[in-house]
C-alpha positions in Angstrom: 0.0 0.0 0.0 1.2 3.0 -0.9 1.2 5.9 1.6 1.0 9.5 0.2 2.1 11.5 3.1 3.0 14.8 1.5 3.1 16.9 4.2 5.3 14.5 6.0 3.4 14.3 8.9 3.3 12.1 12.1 0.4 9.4 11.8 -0.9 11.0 15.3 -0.8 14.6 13.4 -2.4 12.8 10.5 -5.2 11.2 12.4 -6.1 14.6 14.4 -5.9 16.6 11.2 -8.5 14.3 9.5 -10.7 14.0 12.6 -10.7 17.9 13.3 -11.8 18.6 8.8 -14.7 16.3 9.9 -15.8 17.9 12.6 -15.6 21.2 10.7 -17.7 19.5 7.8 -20.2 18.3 10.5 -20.5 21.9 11.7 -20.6 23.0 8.5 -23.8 20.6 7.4 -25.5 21.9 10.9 -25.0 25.3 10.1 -26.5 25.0 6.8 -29.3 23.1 8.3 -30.1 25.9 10.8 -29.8 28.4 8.4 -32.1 26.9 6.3 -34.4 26.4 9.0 -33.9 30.0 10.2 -35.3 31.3 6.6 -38.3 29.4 6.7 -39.7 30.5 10.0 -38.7 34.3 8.7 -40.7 33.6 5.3 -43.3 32.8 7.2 -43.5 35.3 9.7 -42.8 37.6 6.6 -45.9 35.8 4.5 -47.7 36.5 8.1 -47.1 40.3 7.9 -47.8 41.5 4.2 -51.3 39.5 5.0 -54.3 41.9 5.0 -55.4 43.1 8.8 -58.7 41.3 8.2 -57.1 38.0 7.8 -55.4 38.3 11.1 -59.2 39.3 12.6 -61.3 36.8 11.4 -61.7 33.5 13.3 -60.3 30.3 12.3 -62.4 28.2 10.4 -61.9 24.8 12.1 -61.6 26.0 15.8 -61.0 22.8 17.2 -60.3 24.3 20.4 -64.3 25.7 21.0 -65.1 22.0 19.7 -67.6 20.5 22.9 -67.3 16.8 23.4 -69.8 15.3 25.3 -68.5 12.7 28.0 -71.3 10.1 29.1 -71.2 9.8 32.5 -70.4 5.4 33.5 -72.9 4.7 35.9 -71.1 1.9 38.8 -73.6 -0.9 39.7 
């Protein structure tokens, strides 16, 4: 096997050189990810805003919270 050390490093050096790029890379991936999430919640909120004022007024048209569900009472013998 043919080892291309160009840098002429120690195989310690070596191994903490590779393991510190892939925890840069990792950090790099989560970064993006949050980013990315980050722009969807502000096009949202920004989608939210140019809306009309009446939108934000009117009630929701499937309020499930005003929803009454009758419980029968279990009678014990």
């Amino acid at each position: 096997m043919k080892n291309d050390n160009i840098l002429d490093m120690s195989e310690k050096s070596r191994l903490t050189a590779d393991i510190t790029l892939l925890m840069l890379k990792g950090a790099g991936y989560a970064a993006v990810f949050v980013l990315a999430l980050w722009f969807v919640i502000a096009a949202m909120a920004f989608i939210g805003r140019i809306l009309p004022e009446q939108s934000r007024e009117t009630p929701d048209p499937i309020n499930r919270s005003s929803l009454m569900i009758e419980v029968e009472a279990v009678e014990h013998v």
